[in-house]
N, C-alpha and C positions, 0 to 999 in steps of 0.2 A: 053223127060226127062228134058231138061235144060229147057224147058216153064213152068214144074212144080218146079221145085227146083226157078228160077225168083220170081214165084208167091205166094211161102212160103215166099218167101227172104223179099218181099213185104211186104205183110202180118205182118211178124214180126217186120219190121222196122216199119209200121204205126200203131200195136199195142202197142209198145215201144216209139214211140213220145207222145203217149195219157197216159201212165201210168206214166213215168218219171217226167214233170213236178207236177204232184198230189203228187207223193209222196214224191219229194223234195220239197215239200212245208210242210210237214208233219214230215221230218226228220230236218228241218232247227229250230226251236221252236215250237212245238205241244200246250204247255202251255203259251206262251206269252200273254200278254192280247193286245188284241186290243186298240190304240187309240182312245177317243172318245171324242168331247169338246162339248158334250151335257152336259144344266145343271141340268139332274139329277146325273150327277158323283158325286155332293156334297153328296148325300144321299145312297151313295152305298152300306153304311155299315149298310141300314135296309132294305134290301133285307132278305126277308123270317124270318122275326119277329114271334117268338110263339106268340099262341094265350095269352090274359090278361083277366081275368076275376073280376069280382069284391071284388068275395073272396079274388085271390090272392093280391089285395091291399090293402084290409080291413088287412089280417093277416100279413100287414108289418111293423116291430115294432122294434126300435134299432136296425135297421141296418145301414149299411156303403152305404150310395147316393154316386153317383157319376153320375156327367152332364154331358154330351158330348153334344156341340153345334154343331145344324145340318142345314148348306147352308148360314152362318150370313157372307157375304160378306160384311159385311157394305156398302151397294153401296145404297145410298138414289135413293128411288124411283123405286125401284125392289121388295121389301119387298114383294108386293102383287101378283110376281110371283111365289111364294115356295105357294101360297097355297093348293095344292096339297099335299103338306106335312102331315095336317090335316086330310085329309079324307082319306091319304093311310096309316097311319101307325097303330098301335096294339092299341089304348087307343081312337080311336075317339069318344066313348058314355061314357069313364068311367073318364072325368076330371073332375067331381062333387067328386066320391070317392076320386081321389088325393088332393083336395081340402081339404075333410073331414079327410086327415089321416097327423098326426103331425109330422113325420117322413120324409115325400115328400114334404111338405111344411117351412119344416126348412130349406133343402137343396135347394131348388129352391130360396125362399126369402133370405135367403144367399149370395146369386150369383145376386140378381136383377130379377129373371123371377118370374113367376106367375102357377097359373096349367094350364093356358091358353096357357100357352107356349108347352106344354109338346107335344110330337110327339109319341114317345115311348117309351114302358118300355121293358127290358129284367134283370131275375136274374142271375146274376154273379155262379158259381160255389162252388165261398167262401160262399154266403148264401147277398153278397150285393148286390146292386140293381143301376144300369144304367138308367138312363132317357136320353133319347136324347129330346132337346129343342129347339126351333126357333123363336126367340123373335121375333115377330111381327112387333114389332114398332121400336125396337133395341135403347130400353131405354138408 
């Protein structure tokens, strides 16, 4: 009897060292974000961009722009690392239509950028419109 109750006792103590640290790592901040000093952090905030289509930028018309610049460290001679920027975000084939609509080009040329700048678009809720941009040359 005591070799069986030993080898429960066992038992429980080496199931309880294997569960205990898991889930006080789980109880400690479950939502904390992790550290990371890659540099895509700059660009975090176009993570799962809706899709853009062409209509929706042909039918943008008096609305309220607004630019958010994305990765402009000004650090000469980096510029031509974000290029990935380009090819990943919502607007990679439609900077011709931003070009063509006088509403995204007022706002861009305003600020100094071009539609060659432009990275992403998303609509606002209010009915305005966000462009995120990454000058290039960082005029």
């Amino acid at each position: 009897m005591f070799k069986t109750t030993a080898l429960a006792l066992l038992a429980g103590i080496i199931t309880a060292t294997a569960i205990v640290p898991s889930h006080a790592a789980v109880l400690n901040n479950p939502r904390k974000p992790v550290a990371s000093t890659s540099e895509d952090d700059c660009a975090y905030q176009l993570n799962y961009m809706p899709r853009v289509t062409r209509a929706h930028i042909d039918a943008i018309q008096d609305r309220e722009v607004y630019l958010i610049p994305v990765c402009e460290d000004g650090l000469i001679g980096r510029n031509d690392d974000y290029g990935w920027l380009f090819t990943s975000g919502n607007v990679g084939t439609l900077r011709l239509p931003i070009a063509n609509n006088a509403a995204l080009m007022s706002a861009l040329t305003a600020e100094g950028y071009d539609h060659q700048d432009v990275v992403s678009l998303r609509f606002g809720g209010d009915g305005s419109i966000a462009l995120y941009v990454h000058q290039r040359t960082l005029r």
